[in-house]
Backbone as ProteinMPNN parsed JSONL, in Angstrom:
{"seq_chain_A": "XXXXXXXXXXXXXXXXXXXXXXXXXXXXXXXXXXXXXXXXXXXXXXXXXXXXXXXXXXXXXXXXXXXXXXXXXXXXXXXXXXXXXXXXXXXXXXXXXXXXXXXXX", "coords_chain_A": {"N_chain_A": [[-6.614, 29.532, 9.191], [-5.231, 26.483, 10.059], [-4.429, 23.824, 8.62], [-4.689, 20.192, 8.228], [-4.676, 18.586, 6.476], [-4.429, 18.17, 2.848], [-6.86, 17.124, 2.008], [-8.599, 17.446, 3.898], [-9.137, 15.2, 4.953], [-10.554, 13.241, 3.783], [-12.227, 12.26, 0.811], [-14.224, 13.555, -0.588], [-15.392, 15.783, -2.79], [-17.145, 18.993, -3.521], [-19.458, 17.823, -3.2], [-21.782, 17.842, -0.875], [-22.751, 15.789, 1.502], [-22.177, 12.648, 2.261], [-23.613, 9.117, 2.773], [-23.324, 7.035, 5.69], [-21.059, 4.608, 6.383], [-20.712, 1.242, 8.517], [-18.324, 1.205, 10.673], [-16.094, -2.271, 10.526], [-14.869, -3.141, 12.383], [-15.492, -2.058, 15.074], [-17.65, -1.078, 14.694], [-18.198, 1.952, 14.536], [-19.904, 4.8, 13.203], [-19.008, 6.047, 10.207], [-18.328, 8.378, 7.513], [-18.809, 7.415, 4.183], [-16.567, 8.279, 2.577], [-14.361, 8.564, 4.312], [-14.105, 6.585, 5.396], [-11.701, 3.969, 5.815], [-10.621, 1.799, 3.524], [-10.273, -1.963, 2.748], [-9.349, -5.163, 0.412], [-9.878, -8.001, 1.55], [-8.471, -10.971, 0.163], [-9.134, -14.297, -0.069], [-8.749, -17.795, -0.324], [-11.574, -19.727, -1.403], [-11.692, -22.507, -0.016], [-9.799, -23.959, 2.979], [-6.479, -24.336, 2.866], [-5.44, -27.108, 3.596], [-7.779, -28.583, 2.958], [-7.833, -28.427, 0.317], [-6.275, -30.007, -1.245], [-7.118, -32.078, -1.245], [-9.873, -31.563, -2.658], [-9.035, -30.888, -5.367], [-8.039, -33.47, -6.062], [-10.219, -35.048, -6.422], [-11.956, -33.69, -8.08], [-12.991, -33.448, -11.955], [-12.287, -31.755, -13.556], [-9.611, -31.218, -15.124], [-6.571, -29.161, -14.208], [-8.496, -27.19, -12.658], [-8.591, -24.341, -11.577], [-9.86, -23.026, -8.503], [-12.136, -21.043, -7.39], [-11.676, -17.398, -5.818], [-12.361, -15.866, -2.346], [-13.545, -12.199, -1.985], [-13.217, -10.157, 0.384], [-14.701, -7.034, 1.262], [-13.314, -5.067, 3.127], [-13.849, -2.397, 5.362], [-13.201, 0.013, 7.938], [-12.654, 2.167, 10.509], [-10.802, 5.463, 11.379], [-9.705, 5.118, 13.484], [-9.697, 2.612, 14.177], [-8.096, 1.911, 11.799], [-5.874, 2.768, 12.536], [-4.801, 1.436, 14.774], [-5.318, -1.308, 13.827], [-2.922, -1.522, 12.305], [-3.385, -0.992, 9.499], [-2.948, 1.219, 8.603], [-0.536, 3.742, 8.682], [0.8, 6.385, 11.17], [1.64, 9.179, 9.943], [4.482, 11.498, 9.486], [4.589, 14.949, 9.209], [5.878, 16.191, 7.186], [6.099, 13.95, 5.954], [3.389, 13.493, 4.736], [2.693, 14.884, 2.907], [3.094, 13.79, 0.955], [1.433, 12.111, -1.309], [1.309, 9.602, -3.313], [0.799, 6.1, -3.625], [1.87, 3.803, -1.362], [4.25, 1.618, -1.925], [3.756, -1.394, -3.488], [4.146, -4.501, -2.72], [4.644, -7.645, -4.355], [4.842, -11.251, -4.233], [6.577, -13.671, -6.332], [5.319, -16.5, -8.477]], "CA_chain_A": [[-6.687, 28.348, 10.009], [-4.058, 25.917, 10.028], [-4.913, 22.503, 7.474], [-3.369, 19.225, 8.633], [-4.21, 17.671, 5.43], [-5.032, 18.926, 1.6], [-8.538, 17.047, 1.352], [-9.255, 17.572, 5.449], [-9.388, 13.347, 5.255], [-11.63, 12.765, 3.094], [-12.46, 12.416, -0.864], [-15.745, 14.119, -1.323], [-14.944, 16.994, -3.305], [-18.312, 19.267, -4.51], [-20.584, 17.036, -2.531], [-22.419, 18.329, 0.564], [-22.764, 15.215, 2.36], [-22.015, 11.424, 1.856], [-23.993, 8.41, 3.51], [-22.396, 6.798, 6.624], [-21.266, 3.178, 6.728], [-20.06, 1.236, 9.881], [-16.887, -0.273, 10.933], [-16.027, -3.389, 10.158], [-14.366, -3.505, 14.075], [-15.875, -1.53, 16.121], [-19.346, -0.935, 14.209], [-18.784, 2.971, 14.463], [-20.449, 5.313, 11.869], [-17.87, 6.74, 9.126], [-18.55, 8.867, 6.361], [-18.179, 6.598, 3.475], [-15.455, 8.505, 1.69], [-13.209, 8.856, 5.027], [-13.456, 5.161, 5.704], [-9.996, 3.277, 5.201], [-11.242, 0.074, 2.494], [-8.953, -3.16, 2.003], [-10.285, -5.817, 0.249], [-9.156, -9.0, 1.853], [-8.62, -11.688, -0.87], [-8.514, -15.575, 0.562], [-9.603, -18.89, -1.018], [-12.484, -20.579, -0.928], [-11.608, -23.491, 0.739], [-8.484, -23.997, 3.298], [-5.445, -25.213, 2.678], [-5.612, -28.678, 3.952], [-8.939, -29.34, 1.65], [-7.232, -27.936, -1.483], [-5.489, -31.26, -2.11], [-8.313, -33.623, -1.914], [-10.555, -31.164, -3.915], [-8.412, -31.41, -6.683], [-7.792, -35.116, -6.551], [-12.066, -35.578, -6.415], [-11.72, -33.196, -9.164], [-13.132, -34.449, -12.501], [-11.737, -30.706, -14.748], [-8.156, -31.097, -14.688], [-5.981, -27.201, -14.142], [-9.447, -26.227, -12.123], [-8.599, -23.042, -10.302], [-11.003, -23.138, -7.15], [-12.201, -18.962, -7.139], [-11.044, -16.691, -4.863], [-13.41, -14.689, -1.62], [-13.111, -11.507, -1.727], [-14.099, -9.545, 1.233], [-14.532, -5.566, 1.623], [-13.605, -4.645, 4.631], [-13.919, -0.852, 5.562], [-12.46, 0.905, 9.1], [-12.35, 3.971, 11.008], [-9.468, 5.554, 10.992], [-8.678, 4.989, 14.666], [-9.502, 1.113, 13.902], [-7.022, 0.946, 10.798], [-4.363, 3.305, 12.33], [-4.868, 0.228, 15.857], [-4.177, -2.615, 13.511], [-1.471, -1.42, 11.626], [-3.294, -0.904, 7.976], [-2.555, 2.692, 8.094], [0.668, 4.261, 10.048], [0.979, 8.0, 11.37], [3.301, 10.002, 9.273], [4.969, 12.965, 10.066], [4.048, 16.349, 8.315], [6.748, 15.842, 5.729], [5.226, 12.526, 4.944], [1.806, 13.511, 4.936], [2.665, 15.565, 2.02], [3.956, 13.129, -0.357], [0.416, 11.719, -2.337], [1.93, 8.528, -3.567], [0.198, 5.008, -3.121], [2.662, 3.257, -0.962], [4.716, 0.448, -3.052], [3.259, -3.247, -3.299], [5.415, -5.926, -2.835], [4.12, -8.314, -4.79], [5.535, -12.367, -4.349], [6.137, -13.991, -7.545], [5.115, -17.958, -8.232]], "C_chain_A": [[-5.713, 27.284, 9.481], [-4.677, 24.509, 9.526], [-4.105, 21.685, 8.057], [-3.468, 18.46, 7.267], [-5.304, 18.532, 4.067], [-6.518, 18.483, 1.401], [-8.961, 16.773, 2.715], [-9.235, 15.807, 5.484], [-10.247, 12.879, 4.783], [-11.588, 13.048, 1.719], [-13.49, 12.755, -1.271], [-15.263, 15.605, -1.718], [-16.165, 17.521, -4.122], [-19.614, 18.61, -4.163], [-20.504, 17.458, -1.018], [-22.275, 16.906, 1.505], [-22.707, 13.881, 2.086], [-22.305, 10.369, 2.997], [-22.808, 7.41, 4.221], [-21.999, 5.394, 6.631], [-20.856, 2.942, 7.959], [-18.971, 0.217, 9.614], [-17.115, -1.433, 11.202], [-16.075, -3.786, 11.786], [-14.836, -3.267, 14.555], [-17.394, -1.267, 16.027], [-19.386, 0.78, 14.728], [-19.205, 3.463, 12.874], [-19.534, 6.068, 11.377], [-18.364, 7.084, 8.231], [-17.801, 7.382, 5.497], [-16.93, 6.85, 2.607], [-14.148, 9.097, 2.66], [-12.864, 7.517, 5.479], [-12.329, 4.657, 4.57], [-10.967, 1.427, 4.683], [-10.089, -0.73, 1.818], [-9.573, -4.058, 1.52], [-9.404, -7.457, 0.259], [-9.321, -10.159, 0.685], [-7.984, -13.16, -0.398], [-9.15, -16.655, -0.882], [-10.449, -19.541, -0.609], [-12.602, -21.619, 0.416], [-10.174, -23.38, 1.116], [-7.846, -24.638, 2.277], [-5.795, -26.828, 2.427], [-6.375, -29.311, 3.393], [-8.741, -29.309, 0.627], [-6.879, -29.414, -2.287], [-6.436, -32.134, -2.725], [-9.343, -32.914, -2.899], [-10.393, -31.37, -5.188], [-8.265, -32.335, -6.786], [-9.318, -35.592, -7.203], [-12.176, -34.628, -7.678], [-11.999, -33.536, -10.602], [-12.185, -33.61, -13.85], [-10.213, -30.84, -14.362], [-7.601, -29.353, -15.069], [-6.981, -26.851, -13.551], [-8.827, -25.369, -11.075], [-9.646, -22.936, -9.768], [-11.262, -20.985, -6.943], [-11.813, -18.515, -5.88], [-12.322, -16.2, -3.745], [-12.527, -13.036, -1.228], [-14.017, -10.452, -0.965], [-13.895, -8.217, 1.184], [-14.058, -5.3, 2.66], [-13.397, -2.854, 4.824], [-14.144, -0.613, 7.276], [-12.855, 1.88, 9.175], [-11.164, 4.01, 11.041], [-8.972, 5.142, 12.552], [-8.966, 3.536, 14.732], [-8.316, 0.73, 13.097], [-6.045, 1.763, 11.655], [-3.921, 1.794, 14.264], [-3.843, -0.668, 15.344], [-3.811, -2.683, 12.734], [-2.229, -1.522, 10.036], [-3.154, 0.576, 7.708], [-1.587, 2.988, 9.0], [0.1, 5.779, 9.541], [1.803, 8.283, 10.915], [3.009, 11.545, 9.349], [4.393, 14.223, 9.017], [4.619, 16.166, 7.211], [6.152, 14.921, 4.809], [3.849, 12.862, 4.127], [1.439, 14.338, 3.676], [2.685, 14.542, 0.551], [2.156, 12.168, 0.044], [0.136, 10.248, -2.41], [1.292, 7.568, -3.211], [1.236, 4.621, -2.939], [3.347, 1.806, -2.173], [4.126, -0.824, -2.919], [4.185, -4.111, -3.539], [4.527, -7.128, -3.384], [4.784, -9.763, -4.499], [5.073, -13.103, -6.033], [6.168, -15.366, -7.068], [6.113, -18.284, -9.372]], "O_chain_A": [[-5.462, 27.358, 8.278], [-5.58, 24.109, 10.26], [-2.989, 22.038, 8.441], [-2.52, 17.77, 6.895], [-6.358, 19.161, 4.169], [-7.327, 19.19, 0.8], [-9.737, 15.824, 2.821], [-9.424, 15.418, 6.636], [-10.845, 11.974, 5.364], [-10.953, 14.037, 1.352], [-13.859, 12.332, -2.367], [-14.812, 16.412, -0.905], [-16.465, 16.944, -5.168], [-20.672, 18.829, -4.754], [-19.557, 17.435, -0.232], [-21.472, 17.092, 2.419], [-23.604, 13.77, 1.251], [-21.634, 10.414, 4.029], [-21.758, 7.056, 3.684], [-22.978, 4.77, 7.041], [-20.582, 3.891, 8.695], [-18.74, -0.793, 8.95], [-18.04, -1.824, 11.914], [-16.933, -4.467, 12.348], [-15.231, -4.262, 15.162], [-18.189, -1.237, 16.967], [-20.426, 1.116, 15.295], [-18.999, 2.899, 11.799], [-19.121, 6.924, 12.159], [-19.085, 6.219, 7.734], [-16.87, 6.643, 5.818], [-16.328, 5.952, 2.02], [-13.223, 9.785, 2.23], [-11.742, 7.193, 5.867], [-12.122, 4.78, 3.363], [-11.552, 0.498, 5.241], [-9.326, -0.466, 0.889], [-10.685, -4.118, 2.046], [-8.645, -7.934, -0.585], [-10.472, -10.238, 0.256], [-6.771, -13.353, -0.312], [-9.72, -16.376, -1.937], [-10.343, -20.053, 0.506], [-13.296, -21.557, 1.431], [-9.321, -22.966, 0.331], [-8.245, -25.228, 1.273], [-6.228, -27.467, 1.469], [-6.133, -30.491, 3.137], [-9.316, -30.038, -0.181], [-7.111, -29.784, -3.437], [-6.625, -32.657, -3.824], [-9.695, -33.544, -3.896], [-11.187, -31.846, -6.0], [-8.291, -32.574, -7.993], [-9.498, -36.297, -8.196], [-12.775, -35.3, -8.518], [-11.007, -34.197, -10.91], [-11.6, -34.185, -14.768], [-9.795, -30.52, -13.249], [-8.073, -28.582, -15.904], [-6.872, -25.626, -13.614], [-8.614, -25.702, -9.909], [-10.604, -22.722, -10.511], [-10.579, -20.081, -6.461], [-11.642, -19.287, -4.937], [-13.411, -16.139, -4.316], [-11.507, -12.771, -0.592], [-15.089, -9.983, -1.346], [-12.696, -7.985, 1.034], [-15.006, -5.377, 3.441], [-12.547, -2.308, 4.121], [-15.166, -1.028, 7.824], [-13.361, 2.565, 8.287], [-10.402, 3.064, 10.842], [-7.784, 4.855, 12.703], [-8.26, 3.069, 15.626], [-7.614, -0.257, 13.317], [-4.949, 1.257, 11.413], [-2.773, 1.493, 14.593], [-2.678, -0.936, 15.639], [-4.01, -3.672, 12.029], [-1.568, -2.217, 9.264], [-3.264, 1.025, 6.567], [-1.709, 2.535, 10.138], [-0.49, 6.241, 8.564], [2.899, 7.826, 11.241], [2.067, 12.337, 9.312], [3.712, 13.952, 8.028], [3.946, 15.971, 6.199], [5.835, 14.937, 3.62], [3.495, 12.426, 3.032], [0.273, 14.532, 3.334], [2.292, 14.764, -0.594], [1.775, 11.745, 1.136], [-0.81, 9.668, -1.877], [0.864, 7.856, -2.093], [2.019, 4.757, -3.879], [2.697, 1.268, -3.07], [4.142, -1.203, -1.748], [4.872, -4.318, -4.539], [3.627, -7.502, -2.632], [5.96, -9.399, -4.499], [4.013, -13.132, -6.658], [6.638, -15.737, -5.992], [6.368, -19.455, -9.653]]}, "name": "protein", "num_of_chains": 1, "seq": "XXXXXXXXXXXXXXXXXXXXXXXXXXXXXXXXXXXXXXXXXXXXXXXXXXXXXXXXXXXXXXXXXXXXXXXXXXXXXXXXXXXXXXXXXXXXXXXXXXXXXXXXX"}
């Protein structure tokens, strides 16, 4: 039988069956180890409040913490809005965590 991918789409290897979560988008049910997981990372508070926080501020250098959200997809949700692309057979071979572009400060 003809394989389109080395772990069928999924990471359960040796395990019979793995509980289902739901999409973030659409609220379908996904095995938990075929859902696509990003973990969105914003700040607390906007922009526009940042300034006056820090002025009202009494710790001077306070870094305000970060939120960091889970979010977890189906695959026909992430491959929608663009956090996963379709790649060709060739591609599909190559392993590799895509590169991170990081911005420096």
């Amino acid at each position: 039988m003809v394989v389109k991918r080395r772990n069928h789409g999924r990471s359960k290897t040796g395990r019979g069956h793995t509980n289902p979560i739901r999409c973030d988008n659409c609220a379908r049910c996904v095995p938990k180890d075929k859902a696509i997981k990003r973990f969105h990372v914003r700040n607390i508070v906007e922009t526009a409040a940042l300034r006056d926080i820090m002025d009202a501020s009494v710790i001077e250098g306070y870094n305000l913490p970060k939120l960091y959200i889970k979010l977890q997809y189906c695959v026909s949700c992430a491959i929608h809005s663009h956090i996963v692309r379709v790649r060709s057979s060739e591609g599909r071979r190559n392993r590799e965590p895509p590169q991170r572009y990081r911005f420096r400060k």
